[in-house]
N, C-alpha and C positions, 0 to 999 in steps of 0.2 A: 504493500500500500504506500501510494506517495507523500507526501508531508502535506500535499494543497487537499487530498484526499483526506487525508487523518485528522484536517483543520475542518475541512468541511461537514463531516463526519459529529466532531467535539462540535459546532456551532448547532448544527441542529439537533442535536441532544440537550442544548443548551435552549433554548428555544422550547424545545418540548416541555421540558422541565417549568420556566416561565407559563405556558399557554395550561398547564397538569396544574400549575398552582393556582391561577386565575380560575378555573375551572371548579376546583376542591373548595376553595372559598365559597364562593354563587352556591354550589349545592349544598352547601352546607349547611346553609342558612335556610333551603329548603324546607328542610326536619327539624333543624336543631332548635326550635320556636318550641315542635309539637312537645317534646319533652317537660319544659316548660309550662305548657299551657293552666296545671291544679294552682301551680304559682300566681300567676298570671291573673286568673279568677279570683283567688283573695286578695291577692295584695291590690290591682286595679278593680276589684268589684266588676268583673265579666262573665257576663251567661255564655250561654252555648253558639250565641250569632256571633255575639264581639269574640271568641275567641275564632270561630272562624272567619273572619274578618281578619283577624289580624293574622291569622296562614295565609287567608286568599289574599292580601290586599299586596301581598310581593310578590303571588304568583299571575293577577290581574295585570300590574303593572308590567309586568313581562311578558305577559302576554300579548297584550295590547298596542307594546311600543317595540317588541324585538322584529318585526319585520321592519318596518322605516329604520331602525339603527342596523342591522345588515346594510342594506341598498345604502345608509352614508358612508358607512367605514367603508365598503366596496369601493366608491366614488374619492370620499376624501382623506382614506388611507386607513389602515387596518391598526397600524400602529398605536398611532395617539389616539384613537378611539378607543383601544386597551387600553391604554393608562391612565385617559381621563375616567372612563369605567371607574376604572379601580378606586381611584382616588376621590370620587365621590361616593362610592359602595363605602369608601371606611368611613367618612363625612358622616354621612347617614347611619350607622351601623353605631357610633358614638351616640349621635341623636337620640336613636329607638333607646341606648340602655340608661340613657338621665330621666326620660320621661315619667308624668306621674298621674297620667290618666292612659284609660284604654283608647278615646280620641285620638290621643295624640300621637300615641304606639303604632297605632292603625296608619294613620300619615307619615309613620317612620320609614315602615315598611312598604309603604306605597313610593316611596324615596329608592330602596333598597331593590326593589325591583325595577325602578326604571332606570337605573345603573349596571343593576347585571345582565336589563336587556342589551344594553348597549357594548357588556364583556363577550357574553356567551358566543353569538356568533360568529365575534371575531377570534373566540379559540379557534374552531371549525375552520373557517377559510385561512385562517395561518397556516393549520397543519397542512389542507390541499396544497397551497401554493406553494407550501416548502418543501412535502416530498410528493414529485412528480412520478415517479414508480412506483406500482399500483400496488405491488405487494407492501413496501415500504410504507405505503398511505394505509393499507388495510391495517398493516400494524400497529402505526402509531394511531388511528381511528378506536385500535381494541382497545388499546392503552386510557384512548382518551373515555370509553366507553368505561373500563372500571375505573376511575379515577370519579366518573359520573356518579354509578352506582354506589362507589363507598362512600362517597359526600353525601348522598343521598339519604341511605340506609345506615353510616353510621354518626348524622347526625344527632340521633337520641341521645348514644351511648357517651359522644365530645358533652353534650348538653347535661346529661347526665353527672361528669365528673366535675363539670363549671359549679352547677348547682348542690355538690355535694360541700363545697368548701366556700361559696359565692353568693349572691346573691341572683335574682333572677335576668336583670339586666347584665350579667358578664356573659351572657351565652353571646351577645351581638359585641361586646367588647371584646371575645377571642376572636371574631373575623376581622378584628381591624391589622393584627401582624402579617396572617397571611397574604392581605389585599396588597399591603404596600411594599411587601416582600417580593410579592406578583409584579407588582407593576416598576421595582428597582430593576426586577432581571427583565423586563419589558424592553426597558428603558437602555438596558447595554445588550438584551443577546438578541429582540425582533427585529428583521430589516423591517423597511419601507414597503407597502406594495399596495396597490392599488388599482381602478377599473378608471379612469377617467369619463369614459364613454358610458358609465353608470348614468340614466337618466336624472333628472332633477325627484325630488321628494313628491309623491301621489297625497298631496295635503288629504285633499278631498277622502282616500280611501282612508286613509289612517281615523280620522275622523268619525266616519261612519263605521269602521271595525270595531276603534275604542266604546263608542254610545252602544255597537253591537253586543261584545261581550259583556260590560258594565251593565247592558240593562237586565243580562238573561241570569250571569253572577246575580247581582241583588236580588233579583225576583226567585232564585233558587234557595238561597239562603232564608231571604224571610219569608217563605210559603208556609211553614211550619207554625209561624205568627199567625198568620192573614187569612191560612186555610190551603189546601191544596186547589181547591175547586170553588174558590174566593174570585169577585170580579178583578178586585187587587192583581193576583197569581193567573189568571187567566189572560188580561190584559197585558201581563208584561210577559210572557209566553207569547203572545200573538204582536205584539210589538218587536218582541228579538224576532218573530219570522219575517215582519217585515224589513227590518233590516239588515238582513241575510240576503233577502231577495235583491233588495238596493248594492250592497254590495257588492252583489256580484253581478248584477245590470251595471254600475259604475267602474270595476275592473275591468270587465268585457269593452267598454267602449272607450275608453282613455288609450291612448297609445301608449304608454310606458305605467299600466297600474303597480302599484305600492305589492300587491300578489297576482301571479297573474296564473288567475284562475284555471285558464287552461291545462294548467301542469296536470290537474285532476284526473286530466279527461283520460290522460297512460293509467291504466288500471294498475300497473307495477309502484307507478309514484302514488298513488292515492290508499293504497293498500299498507305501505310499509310507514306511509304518514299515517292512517289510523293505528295500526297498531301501535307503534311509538305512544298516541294518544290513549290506548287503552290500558296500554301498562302503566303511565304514570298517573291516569286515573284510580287506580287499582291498588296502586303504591300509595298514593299520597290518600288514598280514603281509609284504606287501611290503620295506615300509621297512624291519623289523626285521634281514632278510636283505640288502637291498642295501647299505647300511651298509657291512656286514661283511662286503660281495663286494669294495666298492670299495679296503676297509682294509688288510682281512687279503689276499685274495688278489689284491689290482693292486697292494699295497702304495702306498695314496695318503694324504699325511696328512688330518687330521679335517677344516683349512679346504678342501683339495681334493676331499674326499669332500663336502660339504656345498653346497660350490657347484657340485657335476655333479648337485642332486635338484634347483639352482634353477630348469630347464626346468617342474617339476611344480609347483612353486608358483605361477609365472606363469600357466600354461593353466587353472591352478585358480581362481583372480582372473579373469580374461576370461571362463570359462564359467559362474562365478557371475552375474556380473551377466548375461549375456547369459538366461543360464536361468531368471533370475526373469525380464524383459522378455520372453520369450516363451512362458512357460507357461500365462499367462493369456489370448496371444492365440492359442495352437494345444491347450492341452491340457498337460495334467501328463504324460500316454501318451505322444505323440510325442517330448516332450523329456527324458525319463528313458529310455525305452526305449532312445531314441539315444543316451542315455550310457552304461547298459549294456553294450550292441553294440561302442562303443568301448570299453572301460574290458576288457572278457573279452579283444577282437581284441588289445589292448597288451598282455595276462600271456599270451597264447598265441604270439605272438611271440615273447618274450623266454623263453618255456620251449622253442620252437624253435631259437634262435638264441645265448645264452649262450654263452660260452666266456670262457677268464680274457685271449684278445686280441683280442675284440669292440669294436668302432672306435666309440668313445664319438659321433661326432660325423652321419657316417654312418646309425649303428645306434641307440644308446642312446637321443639326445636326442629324434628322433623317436616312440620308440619310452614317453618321459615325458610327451609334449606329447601321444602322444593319450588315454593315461592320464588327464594333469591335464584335458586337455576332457571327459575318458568323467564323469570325478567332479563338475566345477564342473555339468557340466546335472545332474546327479541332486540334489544334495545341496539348493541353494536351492527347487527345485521342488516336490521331495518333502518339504523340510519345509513350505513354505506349505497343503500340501494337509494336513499334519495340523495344524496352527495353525487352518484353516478349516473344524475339525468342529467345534470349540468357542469358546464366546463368548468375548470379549474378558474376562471378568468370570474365568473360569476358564483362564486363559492359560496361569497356571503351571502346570498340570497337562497341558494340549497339550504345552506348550514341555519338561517333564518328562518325557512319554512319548520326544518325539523325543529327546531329552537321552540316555534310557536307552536305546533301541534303536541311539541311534549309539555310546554306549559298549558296549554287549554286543557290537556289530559290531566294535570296536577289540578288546576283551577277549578274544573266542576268535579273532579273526585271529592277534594275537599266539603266543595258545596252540594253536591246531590248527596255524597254517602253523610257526609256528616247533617245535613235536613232530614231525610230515610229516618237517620236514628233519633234525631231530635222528635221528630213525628212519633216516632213507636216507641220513644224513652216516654216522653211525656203519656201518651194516649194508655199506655198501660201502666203507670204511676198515678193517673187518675182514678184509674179503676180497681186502684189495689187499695189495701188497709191505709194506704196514706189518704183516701177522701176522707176520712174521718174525723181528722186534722183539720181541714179547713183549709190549709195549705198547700194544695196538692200543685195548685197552676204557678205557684211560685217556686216549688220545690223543681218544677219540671224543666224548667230555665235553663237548669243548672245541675250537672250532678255532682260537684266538692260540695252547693247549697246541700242539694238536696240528699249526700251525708252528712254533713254537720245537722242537720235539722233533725234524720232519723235519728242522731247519738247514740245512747246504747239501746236503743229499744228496738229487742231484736227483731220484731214482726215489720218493724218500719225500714228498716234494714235492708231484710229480707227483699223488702216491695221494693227498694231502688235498685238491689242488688239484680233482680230479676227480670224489672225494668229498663237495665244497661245491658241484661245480655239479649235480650230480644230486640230489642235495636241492632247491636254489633250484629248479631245474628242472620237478621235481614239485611244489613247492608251486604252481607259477604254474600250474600246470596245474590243479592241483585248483581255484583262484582265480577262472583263466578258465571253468571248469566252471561254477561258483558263477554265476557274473556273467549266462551266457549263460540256465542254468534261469531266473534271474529276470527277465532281458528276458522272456524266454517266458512266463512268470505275468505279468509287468507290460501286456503287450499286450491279458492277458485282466481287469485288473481295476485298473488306473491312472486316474483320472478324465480324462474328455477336455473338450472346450471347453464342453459344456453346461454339466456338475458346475461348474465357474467362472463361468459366466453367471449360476447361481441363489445361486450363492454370495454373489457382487456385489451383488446384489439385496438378499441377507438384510443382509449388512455394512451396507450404505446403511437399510436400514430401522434398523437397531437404533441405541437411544439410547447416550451415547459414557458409557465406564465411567467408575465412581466411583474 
């Protein structure tokens, strides 16, 4: 190997390492809230919307703004769009942990998210642009694929050890090292690189996306208030369809939209983006509740609750990388759909089998590990196949798509599974021994309230206890539902080893980007 070889070599390891740390940060912050959350409820006085609000409100904000921050860093460089990321993520992230109401938390994090929209998918299009051979890119993609996962899934367990020794605001004061650690090696090991001929910013779409998700988010969350089949929930259901239809009437007819829609119409690209969206709906509804199965009803502290999800962060790491090394030699189909299949089998279990004395070690852990494998083959696979419609040149906008489809999958996980269980905590705590109290609709709010309210009275107890796993219950069910439809579309429209063989071909022909 030559010296300009072994330099070149050391730079983009270097690089990598930088775009791994930017990366680890953003998802971290993911989970690392949910942990959190029994805290959060007393010490800010927050029922069960405000805490989902303050998940959803960083995964809303990224959702809503990571496609326009793709298309700039594309345009007006990939670089200083990481570092400024970065460097407002830590800004914000101090913010959320002074805070001394749930408002304002909530606006913290609505900060926090519209800065990691603006990181996220410029890790993606750094790594394309840097390593132009395909196996090399499949690589460093798996890489970036469990660095994903373990941010993700072992956000609890970081959050967990903060809050064993900290108070509850040090969970966003640990991402502030990482961010600026991120953005120093930014700052010395990322080149330059950029699309000029990136059209100007789609104002109009971005607009109408953001009022799109925000109205469907709020109206998911507070349906549980309002009523499921309330004028309220019914109106803002039929107002997000309107503006879904506008959307994509105003994509279709602009010359350069903010998404362009069309990409859908390849059943390979529209497939590998749902599923991305249904695993991390799946993840993040999950987690939101198990949490606060492990907390509130086994009564485990934060570092203990945190290190019983570390089963799922491991299997998430191992099925990343495995899932990139095998997608290309059997097919993007086989090895999502296999994740699928697992990923539904582990929320249908656990909607079978729940109880508040279900044998963690026996039941649970297996019952994470085939979880964490269902996700790590779906999530590296499926994003390479949407990375692979578009060129190297237009990365950020690949890397952007999948950026927004897996936070929309975070975004209504949160908010449908955790409403499901709001709806079926409360609706069966009303109808238990706690009516008799008088306080059933305030107990229902809340479930740290509505244990502290049961205290030791075991029959009241009982009724929250059993009220939280019927919830959790049904969520996983509707989860494993979700999971299972999509293996089934994925079988019919997942790229298989061809789609990759021609893809190879095109990679290898094209000149390596500017």
């Amino acid at each position: 190997m030559s010296t300009s070889q072994a330099a070149s070599r050391s730079r983009k390891a270097g690089i990598l390492v930088a775009v791994y740390v930017a990366a680890l940060a953003i998802n971290l912050d993911i989970t690392i809230v949910n942990v959190a959350l029994p805290s959060i409820a007393t010490e800010l006085d927050a029922g069960t919307r405000g805490l989902q609000w303050v998940v959803d409100g960083y995964n809303l904000a990224f959702t809503a703004l990571v496609l326009a921050a793709g298309s700039l860093s594309d345009r007006y460089g990939r670089r200083p769009a990481l570092i400024i990321g970065l460097l407002g993520f830590a800004v914000a992230s101090v913010v959320g942990a002074v805070v001394t109401s749930t408002g304002a938390l909530i606006a913290a994090r609505f900060g926090m998210g519209a800065f990691a929209a603006l990181i996220f998918p410029t890790t993606l299009s750094i790594i394309s642009n840097t390593f132009t051979d395909r196996r090399q890119r499949a690589a460093a993609l798996g890489g970036w694929g469990a660095i994903v996962g373990v941010g993700v899934a072992s956000g609890p367990v970081t959050g967990g050890l903060l809050l064993e020794h900290f108070y509850w605001g040090s969970i966003f004061l640990a991402l502030v090292p990482l961010a600026l650690v991120a953005a120093g090696l930014a700052f010395a090991l990322v080149p330059e690189s950029r699309d000029p001929a990136v059209p100007a910013l789609d104002k109009r779409g971005l607009l109408i996306s953001t009022a799109m998700l925000g109205t469907l988010v709020y109206t998911v969350i507070e349906a549980p208030e309002h009523g499921w089949g309330s004028t309220f929930t019914l109106l803002g259901f039929t107002l997000s369809a309107v503006l879904v239809a506008v959307f994509v009437a105003v994509e279709r007819a602009v010359e350069h939209p903010m998404l362009d829609v069309r990409l859908f119409t390849d059943r390979r690209f529209s497939a590998a983006s749902g599923a991305v969206t249904v695993t991390f709906f799946a993840l993040s509804g999950f987690i939101f509740l198990i949490t606060q199965y492990f907390q509130v009803i086994r009564d485990f502290g934060p570092l203990s609750t945190g290190a019983r999800i570390l089963p799922v962060a491991i299997s998430i790491a191992i099925a990343s990388v495995v899932g990139g090394i095998l997608a290309p030699r059997v097919g993007t189909r086989v090895v999502v759909v296999t994740g699928l299949v697992l990923f539904g089998s582990a929320m249908a279990w656990i909607a079978a089998s729940v109880a508040v004395d279900t044998s963690y070690w026996a039941t649970i852990v297996p019952q994470m590990v085939l979880m964490g494998l269902g996700m790590g083959l779906i999530s590296t696979p499926a994003t390479e196949s949407i990375m692979l419609v578009l060129p190297p040149a237009r990365a950020g906008v690949g890397s952007a798509v999948n950026d927004a489809t897996r936070e929309l999958g975070a975004t209504l996980g949160v908010a449908v599974i955790g409403s499901v269980f709001s709806s079926v905590f409360g609706a069966r705590l009303v109808d238990s021994a706690f009516s008799a109290t008088g306080q059933a609709d305030t107990a229902a709010d809340s479930v740290p309230v509505a244990v502290a309210m049961a205290g030791a009275d075991p029959t009241l107890l009982d009724a929250v206890q059993e009220s939280f796993l019927s919830g959790l219950s049904v969520g996983c069910v509707v989860v494993a539902g979700l999971c299972f439809a999509a293996a089934v579309a994925g079988l019919a429209a997942l790229p298989g080893r061809r789609f990759h063989a021609a893809k190879a071909e095109e990679a290898e022909a094209e000149p390596a980007p500017v």
